[in-house]
N, C-alpha and C positions, 0 to 999 in steps of 0.2 A: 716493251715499256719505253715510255718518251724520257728524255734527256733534258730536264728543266734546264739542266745548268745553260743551254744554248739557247736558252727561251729569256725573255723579258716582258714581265705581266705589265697590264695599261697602267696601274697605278704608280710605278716607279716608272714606266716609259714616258706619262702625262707630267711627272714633275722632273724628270729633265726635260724636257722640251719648253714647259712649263704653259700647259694648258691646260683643263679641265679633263676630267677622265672621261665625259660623256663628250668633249668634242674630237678627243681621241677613238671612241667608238664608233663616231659618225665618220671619222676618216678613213678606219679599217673597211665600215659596211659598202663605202663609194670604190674602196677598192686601191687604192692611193698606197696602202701597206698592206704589204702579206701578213695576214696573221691567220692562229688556229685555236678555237675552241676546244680546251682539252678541260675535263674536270665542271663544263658548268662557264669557265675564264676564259678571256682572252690573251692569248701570249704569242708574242711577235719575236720569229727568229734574229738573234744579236746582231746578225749580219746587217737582215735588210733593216732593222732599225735604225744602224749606223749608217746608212745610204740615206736612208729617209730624215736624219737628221742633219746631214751635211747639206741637205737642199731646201730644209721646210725654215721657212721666216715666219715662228709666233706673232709675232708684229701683224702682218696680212694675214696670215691664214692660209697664206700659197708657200707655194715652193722656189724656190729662187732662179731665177734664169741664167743658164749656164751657158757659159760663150763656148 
């Protein structure tokens, strides 16, 4: 059995980020986040969320360039 608690669904991962759920699903399909279809949902381990948040600018739509 999977261990939600380490997991983060798009709907709460889209409103921290603070973008649309369906432009968070186009980001997972491109590949840009790890995530896993459990249940029917998408749910993105904690971890690489927080990597993916520490780089992604809502603003653009990209990730930030890191020196």
């Amino acid at each position: 059995m999977v261990e939600l608690d380490s997991y983060i669904n798009i709907h709460e991962a889209a409103k921290q980020i603070g973008i649309h759920e369906e432009s968070l699903r186009r980001i997972i399909r491109i590949g840009t986040v790890p995530a896993e279809k459990i249940g029917g949902q998408w749910f993105i381990p904690r971890e690489q969320f927080a990597m993916f948040l520490a780089t992604y600018d809502a603003k653009t739509g990209k990730r930030k360039q890191l020196i």
